[in-house]
C-alpha positions as a Markdown table, in Angstrom:
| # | Residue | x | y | z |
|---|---|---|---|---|
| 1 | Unk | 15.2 | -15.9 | -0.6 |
| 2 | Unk | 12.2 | -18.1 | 0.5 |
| 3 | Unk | 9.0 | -17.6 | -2.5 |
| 4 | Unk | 11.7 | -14.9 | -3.9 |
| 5 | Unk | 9.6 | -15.2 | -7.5 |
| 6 | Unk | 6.0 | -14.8 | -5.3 |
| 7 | Unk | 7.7 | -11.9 | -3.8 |
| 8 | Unk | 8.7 | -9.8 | -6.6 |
| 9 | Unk | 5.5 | -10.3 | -8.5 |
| 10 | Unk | 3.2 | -9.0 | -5.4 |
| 11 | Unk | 5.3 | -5.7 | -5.2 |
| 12 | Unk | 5.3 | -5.3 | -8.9 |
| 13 | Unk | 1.3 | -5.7 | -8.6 |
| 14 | Unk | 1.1 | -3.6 | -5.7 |
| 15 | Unk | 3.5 | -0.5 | -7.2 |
| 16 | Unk | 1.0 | -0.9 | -10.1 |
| 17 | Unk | -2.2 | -0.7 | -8.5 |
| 18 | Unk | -0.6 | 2.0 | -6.2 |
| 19 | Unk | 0.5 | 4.0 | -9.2 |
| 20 | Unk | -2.9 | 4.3 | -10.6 |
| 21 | Unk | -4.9 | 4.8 | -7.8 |
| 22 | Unk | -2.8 | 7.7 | -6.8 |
| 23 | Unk | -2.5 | 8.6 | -10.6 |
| 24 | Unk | -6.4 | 8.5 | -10.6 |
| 25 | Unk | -6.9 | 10.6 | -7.2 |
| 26 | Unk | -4.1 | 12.7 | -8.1 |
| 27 | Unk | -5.6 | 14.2 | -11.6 |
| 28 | Unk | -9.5 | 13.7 | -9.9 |
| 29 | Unk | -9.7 | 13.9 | -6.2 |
| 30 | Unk | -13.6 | 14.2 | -6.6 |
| 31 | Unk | -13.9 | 10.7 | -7.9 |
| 32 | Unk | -14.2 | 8.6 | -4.7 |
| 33 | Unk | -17.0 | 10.8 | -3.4 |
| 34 | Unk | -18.6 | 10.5 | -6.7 |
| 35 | Unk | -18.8 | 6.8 | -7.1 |
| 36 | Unk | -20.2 | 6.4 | -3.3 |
| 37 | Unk | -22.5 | 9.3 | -3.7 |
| 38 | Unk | -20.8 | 11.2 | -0.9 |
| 39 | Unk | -21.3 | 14.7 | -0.2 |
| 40 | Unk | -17.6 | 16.6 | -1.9 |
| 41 | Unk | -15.3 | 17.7 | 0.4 |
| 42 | Unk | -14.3 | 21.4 | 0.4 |
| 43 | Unk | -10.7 | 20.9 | -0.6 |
| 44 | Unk | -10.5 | 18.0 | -3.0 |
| 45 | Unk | -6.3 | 19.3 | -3.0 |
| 46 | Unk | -6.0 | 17.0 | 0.5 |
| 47 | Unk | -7.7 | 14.1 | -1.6 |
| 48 | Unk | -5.2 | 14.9 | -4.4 |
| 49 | Unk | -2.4 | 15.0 | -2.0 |
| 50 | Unk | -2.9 | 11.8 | -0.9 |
| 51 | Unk | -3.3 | 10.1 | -4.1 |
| 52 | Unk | 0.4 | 11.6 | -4.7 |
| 53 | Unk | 1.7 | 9.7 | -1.3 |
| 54 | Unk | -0.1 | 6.9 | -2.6 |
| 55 | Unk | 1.5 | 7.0 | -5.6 |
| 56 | Unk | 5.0 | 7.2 | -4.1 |
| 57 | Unk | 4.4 | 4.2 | -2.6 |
| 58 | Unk | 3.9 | 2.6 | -5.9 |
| 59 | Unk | 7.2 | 3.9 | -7.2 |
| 60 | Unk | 8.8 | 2.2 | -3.6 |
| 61 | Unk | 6.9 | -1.0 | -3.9 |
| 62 | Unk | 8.3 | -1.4 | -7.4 |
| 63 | Unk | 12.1 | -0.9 | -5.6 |
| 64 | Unk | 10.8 | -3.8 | -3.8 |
| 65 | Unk | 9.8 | -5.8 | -6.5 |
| 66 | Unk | 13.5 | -5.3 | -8.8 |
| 67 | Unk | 15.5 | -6.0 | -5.7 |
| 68 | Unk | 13.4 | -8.0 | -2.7 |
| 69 | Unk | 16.3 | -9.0 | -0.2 |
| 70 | Unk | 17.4 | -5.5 | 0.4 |
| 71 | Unk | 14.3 | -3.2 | 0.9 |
| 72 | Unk | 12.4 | -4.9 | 3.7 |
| 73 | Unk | 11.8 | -1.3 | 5.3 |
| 74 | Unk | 9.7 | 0.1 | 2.2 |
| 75 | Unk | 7.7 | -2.9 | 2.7 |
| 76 | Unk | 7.4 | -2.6 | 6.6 |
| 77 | Unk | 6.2 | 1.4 | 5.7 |
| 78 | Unk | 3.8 | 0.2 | 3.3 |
| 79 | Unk | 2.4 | -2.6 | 6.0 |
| 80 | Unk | 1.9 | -0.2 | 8.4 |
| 81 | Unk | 0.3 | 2.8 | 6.3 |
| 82 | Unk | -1.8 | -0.5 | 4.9 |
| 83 | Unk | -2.7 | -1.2 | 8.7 |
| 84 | Unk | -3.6 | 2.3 | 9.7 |
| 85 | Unk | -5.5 | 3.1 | 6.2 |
| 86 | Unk | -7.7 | 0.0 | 7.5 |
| 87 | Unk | -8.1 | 1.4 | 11.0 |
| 88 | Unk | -8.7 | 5.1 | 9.4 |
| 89 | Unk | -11.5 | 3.6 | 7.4 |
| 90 | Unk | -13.2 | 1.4 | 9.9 |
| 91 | Unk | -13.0 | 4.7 | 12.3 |
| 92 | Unk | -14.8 | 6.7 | 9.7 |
| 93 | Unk | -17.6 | 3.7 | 9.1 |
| 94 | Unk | -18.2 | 3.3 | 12.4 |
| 95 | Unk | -18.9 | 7.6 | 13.2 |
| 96 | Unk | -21.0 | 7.2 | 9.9 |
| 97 | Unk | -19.2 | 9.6 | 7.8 |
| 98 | Unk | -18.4 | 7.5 | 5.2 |
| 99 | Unk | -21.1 | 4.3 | 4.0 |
| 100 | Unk | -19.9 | 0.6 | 4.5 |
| 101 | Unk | -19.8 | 0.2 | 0.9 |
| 102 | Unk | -16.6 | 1.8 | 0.9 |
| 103 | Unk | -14.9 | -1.4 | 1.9 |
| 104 | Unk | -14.4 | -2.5 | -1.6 |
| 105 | Unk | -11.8 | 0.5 | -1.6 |
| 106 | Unk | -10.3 | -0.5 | 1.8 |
| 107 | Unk | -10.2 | -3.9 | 1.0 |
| 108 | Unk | -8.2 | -3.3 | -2.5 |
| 109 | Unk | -5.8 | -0.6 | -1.1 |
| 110 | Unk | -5.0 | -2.6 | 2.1 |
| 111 | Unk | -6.5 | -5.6 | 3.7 |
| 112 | Unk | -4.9 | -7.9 | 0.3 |
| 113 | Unk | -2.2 | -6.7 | 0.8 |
| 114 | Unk | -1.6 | -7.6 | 4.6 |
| 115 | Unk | -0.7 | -11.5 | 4.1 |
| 116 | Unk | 1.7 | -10.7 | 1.2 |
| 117 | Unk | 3.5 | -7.9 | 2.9 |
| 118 | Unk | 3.4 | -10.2 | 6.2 |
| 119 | Unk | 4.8 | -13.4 | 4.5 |
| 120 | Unk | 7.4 | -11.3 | 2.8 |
| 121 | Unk | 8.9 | -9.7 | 5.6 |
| 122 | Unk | 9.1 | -13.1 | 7.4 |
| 123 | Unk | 11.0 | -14.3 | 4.7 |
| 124 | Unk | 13.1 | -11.6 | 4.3 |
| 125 | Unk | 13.8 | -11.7 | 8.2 |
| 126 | Unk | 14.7 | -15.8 | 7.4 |
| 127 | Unk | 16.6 | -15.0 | 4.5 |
| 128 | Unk | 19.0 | -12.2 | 6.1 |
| 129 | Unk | 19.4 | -14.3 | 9.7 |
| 130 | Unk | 20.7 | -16.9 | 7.4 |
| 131 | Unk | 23.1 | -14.7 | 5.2 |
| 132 | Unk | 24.0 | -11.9 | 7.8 |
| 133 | Unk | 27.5 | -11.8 | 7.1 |
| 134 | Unk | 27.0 | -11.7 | 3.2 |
| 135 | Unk | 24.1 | -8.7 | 2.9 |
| 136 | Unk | 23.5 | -5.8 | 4.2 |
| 137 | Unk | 20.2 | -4.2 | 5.1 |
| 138 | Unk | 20.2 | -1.8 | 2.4 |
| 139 | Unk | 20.8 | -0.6 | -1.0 |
C-alpha cells in the first residue's frame, strides 16, 4: 500500500492522542470548561461520556495503525465524526455559546487529522482496486 509506513504512524498518533483526551475527559469532564473559563455544565456525565467514545476511537485508530489495508471503514467513521466534530464546534462559535478560542481543541481533535485520514483512504481505495482479488475488505 501507497505511504503504507506514513499511514501506520498517523493512526498510531491519532489512537494516542485519542486515548488521552478521552482518558482525560473521561476521569474530569469539568476540565474543558475550566481552561476556557466557561460556565460548567449541569451534567459533566455527558462530557464524560463523550470522552469514553472518544476514547474508543483511539482503541479503533490503533486497529488501523497494526493492520492499514484492511480497516479503511474505522478510518472513514473517524473522518466523518472528525468532520461533524468541526461543524458541531463552528455551530456553537457562531450562536456564541462557546468562545473562538476553543479552536485550538477543534483544531487538535479534528481539522489535522482531515488530510491524513483523506490521503489514506485514497490510498487504501488505490491499493484494494489494484489487489481486489487477493484482499478482502475486512478483518
Amino acid at each position: 500500500m501507497p505511504r503504507r509506513r506514513w499511514h501506520r504512524a498517523v493512526f498510531l498518533l491519532a489512537g494516542i492522542y485519542n486515548l488521552a483526551w478521552g482518558s482525560l475527559t473521561t476521569v474530569y469532564p469539568a476540565w474543558f470548561f475550566t481552561v476556557f473559563v466557561m460556565e460548567p455544565i449541569n451534567y459533566p456525565e455527558v462530557f464524560a461520556c463523550l470522552g469514553m467514545a472518544i476514547g474508543l476511537y483511539g482503541i479503533l485508530f490503533l486497529r488501523v495503525a497494526w493492520c492499514p489495508e484492511n480497516h479503511w471503514p474505522i478510518a472513514a467513521v473517524g473522518l466523518a465524526g472528525k468532520t461533524l466534530g468541526a461543524l458541531a464546534w463552528f455551530y456553537l462559535v457562531w450562536i456564541g455559546r462557546w468562545p473562538a478560542a476553543t479552536l485550538i481543541v477543534c483544531a487538535t481533535n479534528d481539522l489535522i487529522w482531515w488530510l491524513p485520514f483523506w490521503m489514506y483512504l485514497f490510498d487504501v481505495w488505490q491499493w484494494h482496486r489494484q489487489h481486489k482479488a487477493e484482499t478482502h475488505w475486512a478483518g
